[in-house]
C-alpha positions as a Markdown table, in Angstrom:
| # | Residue | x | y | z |
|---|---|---|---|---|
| 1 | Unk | -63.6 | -7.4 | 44.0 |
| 2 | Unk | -63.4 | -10.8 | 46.0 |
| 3 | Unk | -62.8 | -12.5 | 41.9 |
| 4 | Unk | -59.9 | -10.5 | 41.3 |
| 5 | Unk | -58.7 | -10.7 | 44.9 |
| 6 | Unk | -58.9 | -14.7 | 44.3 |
| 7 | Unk | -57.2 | -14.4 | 41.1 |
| 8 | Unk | -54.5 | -12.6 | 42.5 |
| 9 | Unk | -54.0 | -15.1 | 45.0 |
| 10 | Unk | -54.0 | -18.0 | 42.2 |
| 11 | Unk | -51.4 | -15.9 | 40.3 |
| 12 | Unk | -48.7 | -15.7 | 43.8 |
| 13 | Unk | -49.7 | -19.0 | 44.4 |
| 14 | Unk | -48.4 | -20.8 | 41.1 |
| 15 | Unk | -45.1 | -18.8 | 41.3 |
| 16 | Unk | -44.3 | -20.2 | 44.6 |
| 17 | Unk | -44.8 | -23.0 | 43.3 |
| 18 | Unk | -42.7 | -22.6 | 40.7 |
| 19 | Unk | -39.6 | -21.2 | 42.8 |
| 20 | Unk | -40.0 | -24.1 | 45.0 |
| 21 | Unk | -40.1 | -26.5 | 42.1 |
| 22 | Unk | -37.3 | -25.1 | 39.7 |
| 23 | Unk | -34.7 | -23.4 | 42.2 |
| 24 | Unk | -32.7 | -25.7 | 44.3 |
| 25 | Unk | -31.9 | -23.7 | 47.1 |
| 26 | Unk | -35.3 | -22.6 | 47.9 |
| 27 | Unk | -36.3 | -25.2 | 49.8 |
| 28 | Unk | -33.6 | -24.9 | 52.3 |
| 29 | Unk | -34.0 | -21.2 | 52.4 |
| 30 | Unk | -37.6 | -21.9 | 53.3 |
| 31 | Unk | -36.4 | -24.2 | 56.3 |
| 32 | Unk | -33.7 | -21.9 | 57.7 |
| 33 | Unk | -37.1 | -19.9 | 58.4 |
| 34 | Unk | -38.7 | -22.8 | 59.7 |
| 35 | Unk | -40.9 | -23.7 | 57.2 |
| 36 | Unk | -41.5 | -27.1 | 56.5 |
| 37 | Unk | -42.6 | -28.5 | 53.0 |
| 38 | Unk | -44.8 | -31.5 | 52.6 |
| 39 | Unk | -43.1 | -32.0 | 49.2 |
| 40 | Unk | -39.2 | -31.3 | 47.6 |
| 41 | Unk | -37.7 | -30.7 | 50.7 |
| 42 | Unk | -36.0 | -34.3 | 50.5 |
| 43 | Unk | -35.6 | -33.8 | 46.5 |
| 44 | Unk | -33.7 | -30.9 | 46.6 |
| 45 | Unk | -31.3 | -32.3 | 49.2 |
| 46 | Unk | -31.0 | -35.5 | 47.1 |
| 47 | Unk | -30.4 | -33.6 | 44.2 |
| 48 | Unk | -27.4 | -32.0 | 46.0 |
| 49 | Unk | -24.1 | -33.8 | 44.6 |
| 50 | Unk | -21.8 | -35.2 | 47.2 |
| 51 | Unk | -19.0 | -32.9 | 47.9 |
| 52 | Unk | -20.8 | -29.3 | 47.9 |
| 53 | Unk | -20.7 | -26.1 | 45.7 |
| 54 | Unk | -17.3 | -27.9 | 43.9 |
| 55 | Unk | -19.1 | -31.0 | 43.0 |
| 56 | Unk | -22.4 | -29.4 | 41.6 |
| 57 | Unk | -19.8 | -27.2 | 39.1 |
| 58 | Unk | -18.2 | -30.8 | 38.1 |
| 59 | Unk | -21.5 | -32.4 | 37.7 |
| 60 | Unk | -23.1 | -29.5 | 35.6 |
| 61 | Unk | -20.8 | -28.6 | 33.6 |
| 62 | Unk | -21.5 | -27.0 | 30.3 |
| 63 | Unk | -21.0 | -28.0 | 26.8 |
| 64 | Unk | -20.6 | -24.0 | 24.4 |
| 65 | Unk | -20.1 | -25.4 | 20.8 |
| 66 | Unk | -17.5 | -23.4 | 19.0 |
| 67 | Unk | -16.7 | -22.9 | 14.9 |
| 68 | Unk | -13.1 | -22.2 | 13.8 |
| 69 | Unk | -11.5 | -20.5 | 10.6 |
| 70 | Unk | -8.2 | -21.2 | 9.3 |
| 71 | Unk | -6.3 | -17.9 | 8.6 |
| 72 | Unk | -5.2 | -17.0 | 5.2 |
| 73 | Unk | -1.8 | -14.7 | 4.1 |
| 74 | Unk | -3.1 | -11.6 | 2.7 |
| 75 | Unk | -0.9 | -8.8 | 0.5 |
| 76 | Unk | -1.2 | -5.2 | 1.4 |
| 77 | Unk | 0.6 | -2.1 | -0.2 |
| 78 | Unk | 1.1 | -4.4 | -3.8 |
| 79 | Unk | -0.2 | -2.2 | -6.2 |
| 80 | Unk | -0.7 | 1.7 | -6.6 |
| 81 | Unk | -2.9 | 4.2 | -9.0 |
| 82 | Unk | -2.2 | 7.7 | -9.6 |
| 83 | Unk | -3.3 | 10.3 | -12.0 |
| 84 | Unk | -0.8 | 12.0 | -14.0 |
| 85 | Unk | 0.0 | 14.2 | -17.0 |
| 86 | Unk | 2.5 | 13.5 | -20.1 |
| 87 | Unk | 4.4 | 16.2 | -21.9 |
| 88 | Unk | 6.9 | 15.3 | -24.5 |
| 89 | Unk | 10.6 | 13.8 | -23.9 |
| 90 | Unk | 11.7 | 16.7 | -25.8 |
| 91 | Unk | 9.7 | 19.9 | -26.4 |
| 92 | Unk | 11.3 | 23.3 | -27.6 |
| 93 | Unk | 9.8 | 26.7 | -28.3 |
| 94 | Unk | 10.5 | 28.0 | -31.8 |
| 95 | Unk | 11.2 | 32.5 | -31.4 |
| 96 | Unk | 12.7 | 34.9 | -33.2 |
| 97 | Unk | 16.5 | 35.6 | -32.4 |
| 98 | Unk | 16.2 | 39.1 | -33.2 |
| 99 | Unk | 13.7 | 41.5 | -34.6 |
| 100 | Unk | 12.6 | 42.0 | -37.5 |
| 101 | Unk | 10.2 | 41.4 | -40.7 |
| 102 | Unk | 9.3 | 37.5 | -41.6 |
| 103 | Unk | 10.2 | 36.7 | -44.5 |
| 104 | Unk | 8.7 | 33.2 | -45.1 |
| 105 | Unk | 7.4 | 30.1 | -43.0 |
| 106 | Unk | 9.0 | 26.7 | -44.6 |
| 107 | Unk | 6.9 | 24.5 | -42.6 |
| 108 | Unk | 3.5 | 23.9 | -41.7 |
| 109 | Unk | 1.4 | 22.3 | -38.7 |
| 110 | Unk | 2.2 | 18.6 | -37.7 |
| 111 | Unk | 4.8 | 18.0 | -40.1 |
| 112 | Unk | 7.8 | 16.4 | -39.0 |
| 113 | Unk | 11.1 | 17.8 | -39.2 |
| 114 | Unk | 14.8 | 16.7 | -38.6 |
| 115 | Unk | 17.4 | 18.6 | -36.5 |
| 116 | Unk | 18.9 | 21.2 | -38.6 |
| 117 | Unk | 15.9 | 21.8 | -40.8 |
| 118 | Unk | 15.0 | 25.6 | -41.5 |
| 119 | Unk | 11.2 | 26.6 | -39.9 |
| 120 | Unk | 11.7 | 30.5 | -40.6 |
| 121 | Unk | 13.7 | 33.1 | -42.0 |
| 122 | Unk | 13.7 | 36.8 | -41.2 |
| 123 | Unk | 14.2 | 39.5 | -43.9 |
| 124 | Unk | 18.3 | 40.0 | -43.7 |
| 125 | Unk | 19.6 | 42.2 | -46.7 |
| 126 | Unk | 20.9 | 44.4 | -44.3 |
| 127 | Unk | 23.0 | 41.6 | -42.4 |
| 128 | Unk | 24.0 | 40.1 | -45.8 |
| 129 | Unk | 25.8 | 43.3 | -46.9 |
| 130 | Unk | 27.7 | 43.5 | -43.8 |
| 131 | Unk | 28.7 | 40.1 | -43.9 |
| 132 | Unk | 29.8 | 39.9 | -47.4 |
| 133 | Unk | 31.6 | 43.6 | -46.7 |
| 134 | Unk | 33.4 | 42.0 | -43.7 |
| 135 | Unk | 34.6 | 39.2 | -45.7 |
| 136 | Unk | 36.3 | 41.2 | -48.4 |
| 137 | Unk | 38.0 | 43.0 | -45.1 |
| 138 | Unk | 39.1 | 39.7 | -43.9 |
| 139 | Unk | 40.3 | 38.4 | -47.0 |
| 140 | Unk | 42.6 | 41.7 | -48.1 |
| 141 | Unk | 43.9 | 41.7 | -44.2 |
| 142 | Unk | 44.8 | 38.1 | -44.4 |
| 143 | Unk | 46.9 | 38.8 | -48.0 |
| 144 | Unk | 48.3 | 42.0 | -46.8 |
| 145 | Unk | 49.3 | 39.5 | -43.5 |
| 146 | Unk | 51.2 | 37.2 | -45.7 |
| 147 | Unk | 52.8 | 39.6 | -47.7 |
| 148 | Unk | 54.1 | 41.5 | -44.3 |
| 149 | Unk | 55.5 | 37.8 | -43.5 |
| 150 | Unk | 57.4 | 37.4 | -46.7 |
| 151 | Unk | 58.8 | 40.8 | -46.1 |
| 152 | Unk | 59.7 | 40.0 | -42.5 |
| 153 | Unk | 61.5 | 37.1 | -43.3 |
| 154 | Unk | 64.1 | 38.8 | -45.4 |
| 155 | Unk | 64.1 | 41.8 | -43.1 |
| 156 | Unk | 62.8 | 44.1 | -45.5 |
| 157 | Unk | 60.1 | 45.4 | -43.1 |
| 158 | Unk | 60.6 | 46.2 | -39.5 |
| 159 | Unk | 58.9 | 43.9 | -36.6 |
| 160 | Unk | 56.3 | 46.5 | -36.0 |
| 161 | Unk | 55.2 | 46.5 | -39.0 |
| 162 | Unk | 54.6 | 42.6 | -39.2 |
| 163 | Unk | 52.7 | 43.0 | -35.9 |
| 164 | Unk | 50.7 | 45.5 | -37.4 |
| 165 | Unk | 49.6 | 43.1 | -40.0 |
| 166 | Unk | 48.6 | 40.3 | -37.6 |
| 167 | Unk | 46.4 | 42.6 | -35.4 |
| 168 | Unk | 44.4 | 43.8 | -38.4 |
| 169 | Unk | 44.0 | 40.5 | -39.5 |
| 170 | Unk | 42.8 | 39.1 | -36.5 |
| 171 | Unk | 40.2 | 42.2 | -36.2 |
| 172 | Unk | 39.1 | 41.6 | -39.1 |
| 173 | Unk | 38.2 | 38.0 | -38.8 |
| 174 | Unk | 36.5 | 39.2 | -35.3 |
| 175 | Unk | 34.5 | 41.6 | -37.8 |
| 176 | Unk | 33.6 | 38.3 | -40.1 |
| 177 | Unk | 32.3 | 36.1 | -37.2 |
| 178 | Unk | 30.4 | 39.0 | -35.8 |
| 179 | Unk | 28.7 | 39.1 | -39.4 |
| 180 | Unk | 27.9 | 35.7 | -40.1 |
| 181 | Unk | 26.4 | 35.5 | -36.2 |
| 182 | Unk | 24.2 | 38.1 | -37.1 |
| 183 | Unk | 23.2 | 36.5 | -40.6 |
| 184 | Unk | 22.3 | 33.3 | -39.2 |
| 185 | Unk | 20.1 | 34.7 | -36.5 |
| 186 | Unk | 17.7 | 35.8 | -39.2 |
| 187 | Unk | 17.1 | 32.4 | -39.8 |
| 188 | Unk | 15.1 | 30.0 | -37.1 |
| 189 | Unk | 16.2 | 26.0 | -37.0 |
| 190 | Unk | 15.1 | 23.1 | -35.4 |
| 191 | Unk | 17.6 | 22.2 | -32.8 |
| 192 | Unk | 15.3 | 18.9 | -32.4 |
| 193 | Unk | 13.3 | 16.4 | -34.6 |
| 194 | Unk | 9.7 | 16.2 | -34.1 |
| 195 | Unk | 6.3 | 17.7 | -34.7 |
| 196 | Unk | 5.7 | 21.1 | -35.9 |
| 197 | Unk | 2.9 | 22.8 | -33.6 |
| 198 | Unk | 1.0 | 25.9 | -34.6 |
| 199 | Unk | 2.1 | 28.8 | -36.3 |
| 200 | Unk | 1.8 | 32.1 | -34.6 |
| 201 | Unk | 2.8 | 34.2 | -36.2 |
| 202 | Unk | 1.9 | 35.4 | -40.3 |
| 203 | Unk | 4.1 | 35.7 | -43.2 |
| 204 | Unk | 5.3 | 39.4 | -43.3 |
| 205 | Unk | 4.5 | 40.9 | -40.3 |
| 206 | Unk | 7.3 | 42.9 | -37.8 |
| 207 | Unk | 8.2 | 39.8 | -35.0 |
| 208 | Unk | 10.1 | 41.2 | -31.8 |
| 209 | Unk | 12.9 | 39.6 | -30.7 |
| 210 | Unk | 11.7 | 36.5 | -28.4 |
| 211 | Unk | 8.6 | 36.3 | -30.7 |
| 212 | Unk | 7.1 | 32.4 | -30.4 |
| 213 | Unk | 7.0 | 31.0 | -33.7 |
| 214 | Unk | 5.8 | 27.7 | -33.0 |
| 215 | Unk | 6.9 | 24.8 | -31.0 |
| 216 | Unk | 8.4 | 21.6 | -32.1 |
| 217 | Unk | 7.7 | 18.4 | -29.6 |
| 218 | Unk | 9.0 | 15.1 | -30.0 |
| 219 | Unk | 6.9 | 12.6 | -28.9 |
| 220 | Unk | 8.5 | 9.2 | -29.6 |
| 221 | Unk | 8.4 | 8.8 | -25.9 |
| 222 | Unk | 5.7 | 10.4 | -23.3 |
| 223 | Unk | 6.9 | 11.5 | -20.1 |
| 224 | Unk | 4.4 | 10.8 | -17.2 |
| 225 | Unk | 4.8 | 13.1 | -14.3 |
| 226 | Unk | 2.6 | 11.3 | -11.2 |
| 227 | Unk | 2.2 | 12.2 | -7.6 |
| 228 | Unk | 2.8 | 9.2 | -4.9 |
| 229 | Unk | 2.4 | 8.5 | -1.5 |
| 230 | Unk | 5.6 | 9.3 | 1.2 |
| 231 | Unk | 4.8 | 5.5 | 2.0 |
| 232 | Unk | 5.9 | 4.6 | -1.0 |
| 233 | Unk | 9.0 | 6.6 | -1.4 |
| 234 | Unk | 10.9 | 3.6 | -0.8 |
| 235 | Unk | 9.3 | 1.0 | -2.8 |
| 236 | Unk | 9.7 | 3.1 | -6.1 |
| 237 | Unk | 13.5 | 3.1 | -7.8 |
| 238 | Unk | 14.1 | 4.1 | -11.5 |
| 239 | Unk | 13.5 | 1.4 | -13.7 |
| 240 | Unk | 10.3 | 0.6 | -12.3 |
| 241 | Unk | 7.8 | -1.1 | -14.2 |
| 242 | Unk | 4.4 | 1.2 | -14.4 |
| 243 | Unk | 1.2 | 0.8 | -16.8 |
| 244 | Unk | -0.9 | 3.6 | -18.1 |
| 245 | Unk | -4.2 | 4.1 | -19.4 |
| 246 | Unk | -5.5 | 7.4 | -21.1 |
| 247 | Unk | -8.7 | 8.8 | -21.0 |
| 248 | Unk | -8.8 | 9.6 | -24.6 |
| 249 | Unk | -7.8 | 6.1 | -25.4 |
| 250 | Unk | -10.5 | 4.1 | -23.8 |
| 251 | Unk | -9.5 | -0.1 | -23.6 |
| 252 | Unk | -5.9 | 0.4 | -24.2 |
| 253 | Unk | -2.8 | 0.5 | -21.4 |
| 254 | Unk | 0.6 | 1.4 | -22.3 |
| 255 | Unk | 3.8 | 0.1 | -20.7 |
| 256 | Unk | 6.9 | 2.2 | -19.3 |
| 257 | Unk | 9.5 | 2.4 | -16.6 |
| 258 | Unk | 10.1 | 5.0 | -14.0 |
| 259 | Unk | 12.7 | 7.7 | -15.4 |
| 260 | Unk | 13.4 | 10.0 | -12.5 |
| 261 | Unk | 12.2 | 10.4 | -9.1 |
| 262 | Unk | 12.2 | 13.8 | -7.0 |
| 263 | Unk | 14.9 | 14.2 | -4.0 |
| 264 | Unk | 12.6 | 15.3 | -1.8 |
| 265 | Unk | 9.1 | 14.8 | -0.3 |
| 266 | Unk | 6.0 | 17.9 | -0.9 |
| 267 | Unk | 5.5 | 19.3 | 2.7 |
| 268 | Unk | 2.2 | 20.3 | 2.3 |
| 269 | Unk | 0.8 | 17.3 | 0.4 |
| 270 | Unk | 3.3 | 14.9 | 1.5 |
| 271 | Unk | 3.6 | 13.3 | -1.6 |
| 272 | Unk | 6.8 | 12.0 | -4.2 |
| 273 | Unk | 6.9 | 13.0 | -7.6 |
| 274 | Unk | 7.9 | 10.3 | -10.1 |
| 275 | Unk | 8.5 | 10.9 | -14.2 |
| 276 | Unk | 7.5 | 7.8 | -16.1 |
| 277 | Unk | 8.6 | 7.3 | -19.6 |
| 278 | Unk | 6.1 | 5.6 | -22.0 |
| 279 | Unk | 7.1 | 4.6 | -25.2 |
| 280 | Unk | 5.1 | 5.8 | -28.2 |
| 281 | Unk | 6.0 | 4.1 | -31.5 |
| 282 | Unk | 2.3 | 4.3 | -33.1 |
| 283 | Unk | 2.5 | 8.1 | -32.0 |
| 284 | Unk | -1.1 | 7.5 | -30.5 |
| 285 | Unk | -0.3 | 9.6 | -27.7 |
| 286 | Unk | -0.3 | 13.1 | -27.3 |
| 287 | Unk | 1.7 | 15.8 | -25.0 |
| 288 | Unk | -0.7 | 16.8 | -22.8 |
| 289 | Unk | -2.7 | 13.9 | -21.9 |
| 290 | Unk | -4.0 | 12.7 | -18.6 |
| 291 | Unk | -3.0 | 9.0 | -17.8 |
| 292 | Unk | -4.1 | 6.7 | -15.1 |
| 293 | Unk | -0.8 | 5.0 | -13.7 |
| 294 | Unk | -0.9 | 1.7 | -12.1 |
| 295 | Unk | 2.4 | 0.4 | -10.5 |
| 296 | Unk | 3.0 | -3.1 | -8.7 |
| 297 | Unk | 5.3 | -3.9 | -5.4 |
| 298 | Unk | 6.1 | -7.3 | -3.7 |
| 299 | Unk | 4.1 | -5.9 | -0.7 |
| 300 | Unk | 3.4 | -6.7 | 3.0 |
| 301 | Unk | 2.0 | -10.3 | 3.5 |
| 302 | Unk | 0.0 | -10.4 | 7.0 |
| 303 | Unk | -2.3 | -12.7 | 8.5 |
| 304 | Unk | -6.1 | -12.4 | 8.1 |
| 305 | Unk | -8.4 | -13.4 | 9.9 |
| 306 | Unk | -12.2 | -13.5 | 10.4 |
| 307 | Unk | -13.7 | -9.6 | 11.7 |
| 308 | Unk | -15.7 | -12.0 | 14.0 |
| 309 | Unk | -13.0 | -13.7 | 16.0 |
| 310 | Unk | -11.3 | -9.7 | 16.7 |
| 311 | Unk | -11.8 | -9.3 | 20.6 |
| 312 | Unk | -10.8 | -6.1 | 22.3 |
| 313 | Unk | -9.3 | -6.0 | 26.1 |
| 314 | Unk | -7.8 | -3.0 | 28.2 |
| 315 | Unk | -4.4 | -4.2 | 26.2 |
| 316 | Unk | -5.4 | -3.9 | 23.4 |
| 317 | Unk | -7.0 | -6.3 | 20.4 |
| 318 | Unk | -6.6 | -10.3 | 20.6 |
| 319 | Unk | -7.6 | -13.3 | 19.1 |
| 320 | Unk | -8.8 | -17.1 | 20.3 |
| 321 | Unk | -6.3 | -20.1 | 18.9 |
| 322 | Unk | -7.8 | -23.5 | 18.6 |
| 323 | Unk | -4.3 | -25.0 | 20.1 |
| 324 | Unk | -4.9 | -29.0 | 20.6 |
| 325 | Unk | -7.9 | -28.8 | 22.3 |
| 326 | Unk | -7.0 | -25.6 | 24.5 |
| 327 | Unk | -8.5 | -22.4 | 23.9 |
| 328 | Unk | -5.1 | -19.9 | 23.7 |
| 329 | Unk | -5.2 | -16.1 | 23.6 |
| 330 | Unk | -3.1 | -14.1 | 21.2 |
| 331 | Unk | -2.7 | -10.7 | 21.0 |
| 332 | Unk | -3.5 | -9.4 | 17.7 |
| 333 | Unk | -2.5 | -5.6 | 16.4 |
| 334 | Unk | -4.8 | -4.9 | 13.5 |
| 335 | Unk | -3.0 | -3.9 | 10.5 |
| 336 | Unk | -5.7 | -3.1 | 8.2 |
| 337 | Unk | -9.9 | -4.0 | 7.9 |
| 338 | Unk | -10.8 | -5.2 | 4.7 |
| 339 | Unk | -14.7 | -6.4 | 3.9 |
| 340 | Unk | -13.3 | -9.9 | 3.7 |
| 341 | Unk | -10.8 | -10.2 | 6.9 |
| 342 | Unk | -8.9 | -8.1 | 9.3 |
| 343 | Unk | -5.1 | -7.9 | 8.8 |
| 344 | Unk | -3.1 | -8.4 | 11.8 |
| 345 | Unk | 0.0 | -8.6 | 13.1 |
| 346 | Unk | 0.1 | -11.5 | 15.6 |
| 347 | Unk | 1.5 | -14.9 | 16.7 |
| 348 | Unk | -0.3 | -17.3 | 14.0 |
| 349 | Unk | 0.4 | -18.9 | 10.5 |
| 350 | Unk | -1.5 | -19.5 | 7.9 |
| 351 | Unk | -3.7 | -22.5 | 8.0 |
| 352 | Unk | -3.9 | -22.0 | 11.9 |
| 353 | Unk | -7.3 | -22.5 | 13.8 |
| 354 | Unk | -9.1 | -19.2 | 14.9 |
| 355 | Unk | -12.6 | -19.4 | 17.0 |
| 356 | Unk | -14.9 | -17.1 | 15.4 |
| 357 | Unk | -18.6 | -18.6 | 17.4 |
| 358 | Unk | -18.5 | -19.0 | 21.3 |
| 359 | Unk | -15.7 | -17.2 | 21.7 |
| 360 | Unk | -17.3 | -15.1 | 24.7 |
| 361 | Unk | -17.5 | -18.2 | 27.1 |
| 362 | Unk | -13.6 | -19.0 | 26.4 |
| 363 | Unk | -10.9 | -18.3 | 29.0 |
| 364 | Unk | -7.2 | -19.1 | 28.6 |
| 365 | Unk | -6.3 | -22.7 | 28.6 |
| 366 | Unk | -10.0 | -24.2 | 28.7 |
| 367 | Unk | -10.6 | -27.5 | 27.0 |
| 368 | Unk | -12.3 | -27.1 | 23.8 |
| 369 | Unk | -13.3 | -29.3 | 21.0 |
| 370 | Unk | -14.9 | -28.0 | 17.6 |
| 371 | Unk | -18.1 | -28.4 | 16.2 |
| 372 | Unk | -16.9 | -27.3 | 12.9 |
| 373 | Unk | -12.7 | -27.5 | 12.3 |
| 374 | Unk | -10.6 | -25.6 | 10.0 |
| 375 | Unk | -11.1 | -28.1 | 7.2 |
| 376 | Unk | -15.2 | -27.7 | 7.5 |
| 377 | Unk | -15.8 | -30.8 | 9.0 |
| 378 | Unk | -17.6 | -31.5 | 11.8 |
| 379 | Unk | -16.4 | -33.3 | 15.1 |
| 380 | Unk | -18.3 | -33.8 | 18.4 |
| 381 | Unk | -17.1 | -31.0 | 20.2 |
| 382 | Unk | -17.7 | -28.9 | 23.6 |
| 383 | Unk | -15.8 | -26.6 | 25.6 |
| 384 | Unk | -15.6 | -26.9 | 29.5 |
| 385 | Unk | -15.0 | -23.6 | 31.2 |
């Protein structure tokens, strides 16, 4: 008991000690109460610079080293990738104008056709009998017109009579067209040139009118239709460059320009919708493909700086300026964080000195010299608060 009681009494003892010896107001704390030291009382008031509290501050000042960064220009908003889908500049659907049984099928799948070239034709001996019975109709009521003229003109035949002629004549070429319109809709033509899609239909069978055939797309050029950003709504004009990939085409991009652009914004996805067009010569792509669309933009250039040298105050975000030897605070509105730098809208140029290490001991206008400048090398440096 009277061991650990002594030990206990060591232990105070050499903290005393200690107080006395390291703080320098302690010994005149301890003579306010009267107690007199045999030691340090005439240290610490020698050690006491000459002028009070304001000339121990200027004789003990500290020395914070500090690193800097210089601040780099950085691009935002330069580049954009959607995903889109491409159908064929021109794509019609091939159906029977009218009902009836198909005759034949002149082409086949994927061949290529011109404009004007016949796919189908429908059974029409019906349609040709009326036709051919209204052209003998028009033809005798055109000579039995001429004849009423020639009679007309040396009054041989009343007026009435020479009207009559003309209205039959004109009925009966009404009759004729209204023939030869029915004729040729037993016969399906490509209004378009391109490729011949599947058949649907069999040689013989009873088609409906409206009946899909086939289809026919041209595909000399792809149209890309692609989903964008409101943000970018502005940015994008027709003629706009754009490069796209396919996913069944892996290791090969394809080159357009913008074609149309929507007039308004989607409400509910807040979102553009562009057409692309895509020239395809080879004929490598396909209607129907998905495409990854990359477009470029000048851009927004910013300053970045380094994440480390971002401070935050009740007004908001701010940075530390290396200013000839001063320590100056600018207020900094963060633009963007990237894993390399912070983008920020702010008072500073590229090339300009941020702190980034001591920053926490800096107020506005203290001296400050580097321990590492913009450039990387080192000078002698300190910062006084």
């Amino acid at each position: 008991m009277i061991r650990q009681l002594l030990v206990s009494l060591l232990v105070l003892a050499a903290a005393a000690a200690a107080w006395i010896a390291f703080v320098p107001s302690a010994a005149p704390l301890l003579a306010s109460y009267g107690i007199a030291l045999p030691f340090g009382a005439a240290t610490a008031q020698d050690a006491r610079p000459a002028g009070g509290p304001a000339g121990r501050r200027g004789g003990g000042a500290r020395q914070t080293n500090v690193v800097t960064t210089p601040v780099q220009l950085a691009t935002i908003n330069a580049s954009l990738q959607a995903i889109g889908e491409g159908t064929a500049v021109r794509s019609v659907t091939i159906s029977s104008p009218a009902g009836g049984n198909l005759a034949e099928v002149l082409v086949r799948p994927g061949q290529q056709v011109m404009a004007g070239d016949v796919i189908a034709r429908l059974e029409s001996d019906n349609e040709q009998i009326a036709y051919d019975r209204a052209k003998l109709a028009a033809d005798d009521a055109s000579a039995t017109l001429s004849r009423t003229q020639n009679l007309a003109s040396t009054n041989t035949v009343a007026t009435t009579a020479l009207t009559a002629a003309q209205l039959a004549a004109a009925n009966a070429d009404l009759e004729l067209r209204n023939a030869e319109v029915a004729l040729s809709r037993r016969t399906m033509i490509s209004p378009i040139a391109g490729t011949i899609g599947l058949i649907r239909v069999t040689q013989g069978n009873y088609l409906a009118a409206q009946t899909t055939v086939t289809t026919i797309d041209d595909t000399s050029s792809i149209l890309v239709d692609f989903w964008v950003p409101e943000r970018y709504a502005a940015a994008i004009s027709r003629e706009t460059m754009v490069t796209v990939t396919a996913t069944a085409l892996p290791g090969r991009s394809f080159s357009g320009r913008v074609r149309a652009i929507d007039s308004r914004i989607d409400p509910a996805s807040r979102t553009l919708q562009v057409q692309a067009e895509i020239p395809n010569t080879e004929g490598s792509l396909r209607a129907g493909m998905s495409f990854l669309v990359s477009l470029s933009f000048p851009g927004e250039q910013y300053p970045a700086v380094n994440p480390l040298a971002v401070l935050w105050s009740a007004d908001g975000s701010y940075v530390w300026q290396y200013v000839d030897g001063k320590a100056r605070r600018v207020p900094a509105e963060i633009i963007q964080r990237n894993s390399d730098g912070v983008l920020v809208r702010a008072d500073i140029a590229p090339g300009d000195a941020i702190i980034t290490e001591g920053i926490l001991q800096l107020s506005e206008g203290a001296d400050v010299t580097l321990l590492s400048g913009p450039d990387g090398t080192d000078d002698q440096a300190t910062v006084s608060p």
